[in-house]
C-alpha positions in Angstrom: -62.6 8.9 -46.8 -58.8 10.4 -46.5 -60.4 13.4 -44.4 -61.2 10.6 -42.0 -58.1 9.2 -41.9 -55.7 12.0 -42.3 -55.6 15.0 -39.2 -54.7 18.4 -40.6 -51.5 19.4 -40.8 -49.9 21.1 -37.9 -48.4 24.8 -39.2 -47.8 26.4 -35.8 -44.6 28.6 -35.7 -42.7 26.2 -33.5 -43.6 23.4 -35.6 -42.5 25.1 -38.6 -39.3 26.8 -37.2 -38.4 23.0 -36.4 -39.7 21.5 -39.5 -37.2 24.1 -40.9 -33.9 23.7 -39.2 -33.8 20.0 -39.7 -34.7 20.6 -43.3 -31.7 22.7 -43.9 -29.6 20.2 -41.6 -30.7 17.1 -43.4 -29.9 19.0 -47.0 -26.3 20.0 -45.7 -25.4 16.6 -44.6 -26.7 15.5 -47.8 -24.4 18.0 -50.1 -21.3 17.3 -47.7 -22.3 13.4 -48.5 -22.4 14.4 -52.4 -19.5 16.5 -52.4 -17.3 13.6 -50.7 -18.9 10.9 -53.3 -17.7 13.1 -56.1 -14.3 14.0 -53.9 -13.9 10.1 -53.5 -14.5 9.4 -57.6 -12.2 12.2 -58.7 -9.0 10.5 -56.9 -6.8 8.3 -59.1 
């Protein structure tokens, strides 16, 4: 039933190349975000 619903996934090289720069992007925004959260908490 999921074969139905599902396609295959797409694992060309541009697709990947993308997939892989906003990966790292999104997880550097996210440990700047962390890293100013725990900046924020450490001030008196």
């Amino acid at each position: 039933m999921r074969a139905l619903v599902l396609p295959p996934p797409v694992r060309d090289r541009e697709h990947v190349l993308h997939w892989t720069a906003w990966r790292r992007h999104h997880q550097a925004v996210a440990t700047a975000c962390h890293q100013q959260r725990h900046h924020r908490h450490d001030q008196p």
